[in-house]
N, C-alpha and C positions, 0 to 999 in steps of 0.2 A: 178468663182464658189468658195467663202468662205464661205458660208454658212452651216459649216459642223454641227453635232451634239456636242452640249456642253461636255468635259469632265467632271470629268473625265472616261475614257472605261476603265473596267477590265477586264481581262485575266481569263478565268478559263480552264485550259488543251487548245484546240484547237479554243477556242468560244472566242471570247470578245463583250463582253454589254457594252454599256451606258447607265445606270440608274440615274434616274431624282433625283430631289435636297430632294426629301421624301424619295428616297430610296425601292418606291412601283412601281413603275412603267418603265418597259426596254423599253426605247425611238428605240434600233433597236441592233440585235445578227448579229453578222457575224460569219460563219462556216467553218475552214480552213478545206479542202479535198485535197485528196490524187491526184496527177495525174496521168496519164499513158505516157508512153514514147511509140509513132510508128516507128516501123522501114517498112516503103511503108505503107500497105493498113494494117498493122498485130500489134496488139495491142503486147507490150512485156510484161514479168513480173515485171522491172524494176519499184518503183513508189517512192512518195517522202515518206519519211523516218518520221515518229512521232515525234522525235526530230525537222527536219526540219520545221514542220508544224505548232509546238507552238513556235517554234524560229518566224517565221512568225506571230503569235498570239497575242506576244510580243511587235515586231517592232508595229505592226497595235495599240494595244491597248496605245503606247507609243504615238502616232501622237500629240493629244492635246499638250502635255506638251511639245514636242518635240517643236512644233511650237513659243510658249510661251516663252520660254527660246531663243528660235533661236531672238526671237522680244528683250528677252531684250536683247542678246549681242549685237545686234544691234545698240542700244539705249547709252549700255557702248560705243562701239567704236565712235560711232557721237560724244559722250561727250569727248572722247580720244582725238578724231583728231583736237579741238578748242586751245590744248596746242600748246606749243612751240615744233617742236620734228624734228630730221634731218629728210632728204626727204626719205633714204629708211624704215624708221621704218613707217613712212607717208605712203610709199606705199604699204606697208606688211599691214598695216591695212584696206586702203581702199579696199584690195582686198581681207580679211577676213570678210567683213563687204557686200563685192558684191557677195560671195559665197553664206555666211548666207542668204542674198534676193533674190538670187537666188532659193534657197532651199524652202524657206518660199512660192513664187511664184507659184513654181511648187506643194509644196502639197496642196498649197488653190486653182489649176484649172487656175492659170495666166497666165501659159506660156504654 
């Protein structure tokens, strides 16, 4: 599943849009809410906190770019690991480079 919506999404308080390349048109809103915490069968007063919620608003509106940049570090360390270089710098990279795809994988739906 990579077929997300084009960035870039902005942030406004709890909401982030993706609005199209005219700037008229919001391709799709997502709305962070509040949840509730049960303790058994009993709703508590306990819920997520407003800070938390556009901290959440943030991350989600950051994905596009987030991805993008994950792709080109990528791209840096493939180009990295053609030099010459001892084996543990060798292996600290290919496993900064298996993380990043890792990452990348799981927010486009691969894994």
């Amino acid at each position: 599943m990579t077929g997300w919506t084009k960035g870039p999404w902005l942030r406004e308080g709890r909401t982030v849009y993706a609005i199209d390349e005219s700037n008229t048109v919001n391709r799709f809103s997502a709305h962070m809410q509040g949840g509730h915490v049960f303790r058994g069968h009993r709703m508590d007063g306990e819920r997520t906190t407003q800070a938390e919620l556009e901290a959440n608003a943030h991350l989600i509106a950051a994905a596009p770019e987030a991805d993008e940049l994950a792709k080109r570090v990528i791209a840096r360390i493939v180009g990295v690991l053609n030099y010459d270089m001892n084996n543990t710098a060798r292996a600290e990279l290919e496993t900064i480079k298996a993380d990043a795809e890792q990452w990348r994988a799981k927010a486009r739906g691969e894994s």
